[in-house]
N, C-alpha and C positions, 0 to 999 in steps of 0.2 A: 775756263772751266767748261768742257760739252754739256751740255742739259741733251738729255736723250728723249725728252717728253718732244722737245721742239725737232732733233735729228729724227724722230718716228713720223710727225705728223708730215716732216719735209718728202719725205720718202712716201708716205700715203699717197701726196696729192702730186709726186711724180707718176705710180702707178696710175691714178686716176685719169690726169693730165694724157697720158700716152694711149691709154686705153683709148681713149675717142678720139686720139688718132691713128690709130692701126686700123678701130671696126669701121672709119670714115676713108680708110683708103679704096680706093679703085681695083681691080682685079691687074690693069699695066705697070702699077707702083707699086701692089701690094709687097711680092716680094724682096725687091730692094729696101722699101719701107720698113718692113719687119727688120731686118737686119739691124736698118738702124734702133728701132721701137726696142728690140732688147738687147742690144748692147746696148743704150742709155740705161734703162731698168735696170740689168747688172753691174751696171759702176755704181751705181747709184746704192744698190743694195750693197755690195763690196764696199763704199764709202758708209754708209750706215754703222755695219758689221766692226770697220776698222775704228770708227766714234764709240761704238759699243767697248770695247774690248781697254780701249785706252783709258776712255773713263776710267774702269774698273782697276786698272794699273795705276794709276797717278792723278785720280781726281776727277769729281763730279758731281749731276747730278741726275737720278734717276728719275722714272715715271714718272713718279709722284712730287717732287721738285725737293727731295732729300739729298740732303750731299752724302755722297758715297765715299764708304774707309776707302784710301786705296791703298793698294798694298807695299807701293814706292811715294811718298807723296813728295819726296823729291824730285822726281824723275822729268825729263821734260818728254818731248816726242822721240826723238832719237830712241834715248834711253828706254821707251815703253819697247815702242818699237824692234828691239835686240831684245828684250825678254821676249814678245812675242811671237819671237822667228824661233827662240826656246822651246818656248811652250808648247808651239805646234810642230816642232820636231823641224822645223826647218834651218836650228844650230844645236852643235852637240852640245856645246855650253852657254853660260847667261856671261855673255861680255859684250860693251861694246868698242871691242877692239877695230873692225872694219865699219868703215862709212856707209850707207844707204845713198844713195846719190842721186835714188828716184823711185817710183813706186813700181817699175817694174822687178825691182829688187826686193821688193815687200812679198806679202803672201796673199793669193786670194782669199782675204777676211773672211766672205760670207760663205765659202766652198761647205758645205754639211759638214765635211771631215776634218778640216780647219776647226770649225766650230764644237765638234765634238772633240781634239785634240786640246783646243786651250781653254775652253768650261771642265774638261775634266781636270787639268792643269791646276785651274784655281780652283776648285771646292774646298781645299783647305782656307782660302780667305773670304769667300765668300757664298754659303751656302743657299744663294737662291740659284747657284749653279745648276743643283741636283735639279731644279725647275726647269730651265734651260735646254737639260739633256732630253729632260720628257718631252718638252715641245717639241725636239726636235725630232724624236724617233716615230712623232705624228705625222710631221710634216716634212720629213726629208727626201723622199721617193720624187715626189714632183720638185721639188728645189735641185733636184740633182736633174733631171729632165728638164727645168729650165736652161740649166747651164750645159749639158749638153745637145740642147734644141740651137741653143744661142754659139756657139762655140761652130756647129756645122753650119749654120749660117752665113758666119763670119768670115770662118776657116775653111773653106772646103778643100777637104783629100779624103783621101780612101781611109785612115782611122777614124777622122770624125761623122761620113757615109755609113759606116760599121756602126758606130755608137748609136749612129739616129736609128737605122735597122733595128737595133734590138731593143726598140722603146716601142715601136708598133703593135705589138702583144697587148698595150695600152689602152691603144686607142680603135673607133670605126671609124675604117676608110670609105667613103662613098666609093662608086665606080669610075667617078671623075676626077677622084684625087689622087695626087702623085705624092711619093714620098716628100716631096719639099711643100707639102702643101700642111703638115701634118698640124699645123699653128688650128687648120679652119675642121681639122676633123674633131670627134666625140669621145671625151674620155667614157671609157667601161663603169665605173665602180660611180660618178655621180651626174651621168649622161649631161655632162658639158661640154661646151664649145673646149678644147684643148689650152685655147691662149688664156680662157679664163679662169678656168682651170689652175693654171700654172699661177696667174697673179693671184687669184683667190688664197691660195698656197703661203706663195711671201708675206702677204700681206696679214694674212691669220694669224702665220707665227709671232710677227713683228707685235699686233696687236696686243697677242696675251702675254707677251713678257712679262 
């Protein structure tokens, strides 16, 4: 059974954990650093997301250490798992006719639109949903900028150079900063550092579930 009190606090003190070492890197590591500093943060959070969601399908326990209805309580992983590629539109129907063989075969859990694809899913079973979608239409702007910060990092080509481009409206660039620098510039709207910024973000939502 997930307890999501203990899968939330796991995920805190990764953010926390990584944070002091990204701001404790060097300017000749930093950026290779970063790279790694959040692709670990977004598996992390994509595993979060994927504990979240199963509970709710097949069993658990929430915040507060209550077991959650699910809505299969027989189901084991598999089985949530083929609902959940349903729900979020990533099968036309709820079967589990084909095998998963790996997580690359799964769906980005924590993506915003994931998230907003399978809590609208479930509001008929479970209406702390309708909660769910508020948090998220708080906090989704930068969640999506994380994952597009993270992704051109990782990935670099000309679509994910284009994505990071059009986040810059965001943020102040010093005169010494270069587009890949964008982790150490200033968001507009609460004049912070960008990377803190971003985790302040995940880490908000996660809290007020």
């Amino acid at each position: 059974m997930r307890d999501l009190a203990y899968r939330r606090e796991r995920f805190c003190d990764v953010i926390e954990d990584y944070s002091i070492l990204y701001t404790y890197s060097n300017d000749k590591e930093q950026l290779a650093l970063s790279a790694g500093v959040l692709n670990f943060i977004w598996n992390h959070w994509n595993n979060f997301w994927r504990d979240y969601w199963l509970a709710h399908v097949s069993g658990g326990y929430d915040f507060n250490g209550n077991r959650i209805t699910p809505i299969f309580n027989n189901y084991n992983d598999k089985q949530s798992c083929h609902y959940l590629l349903y729900a979020c539109g990533k099968k036309s129907n709820h079967n589990n006719g084909s095998s998963i063989v790996g997580v690359h075969q799964e769906a980005t859990w924590g993506d915003p639109n994931i998230i907003s694809n399978i809590a609208t899913k479930m509001l008929p079973y479970h209406n702390q949903m309708t909660y769910v979608l508020g948090l998220l239409s708080q906090y989704q702007t930068f969640i999506l900028h994380f994952q597009r910060i993270r992704n051109s990092f990782i990935h670099l080509n000309n679509e994910n150079i284009y994505n990071l481009n059009s986040l810059t409206g965001h943020y102040i660039f010093n005169d010494n900063h270069r587009l890949i620098d964008i982790l150490e510039t200033t968001e507009i709207s609460t004049s912070t550092r960008c990377f803190d910024n971003l985790v302040n973000n995940m880490t908000g939502l996660i809290q007020n579930l």
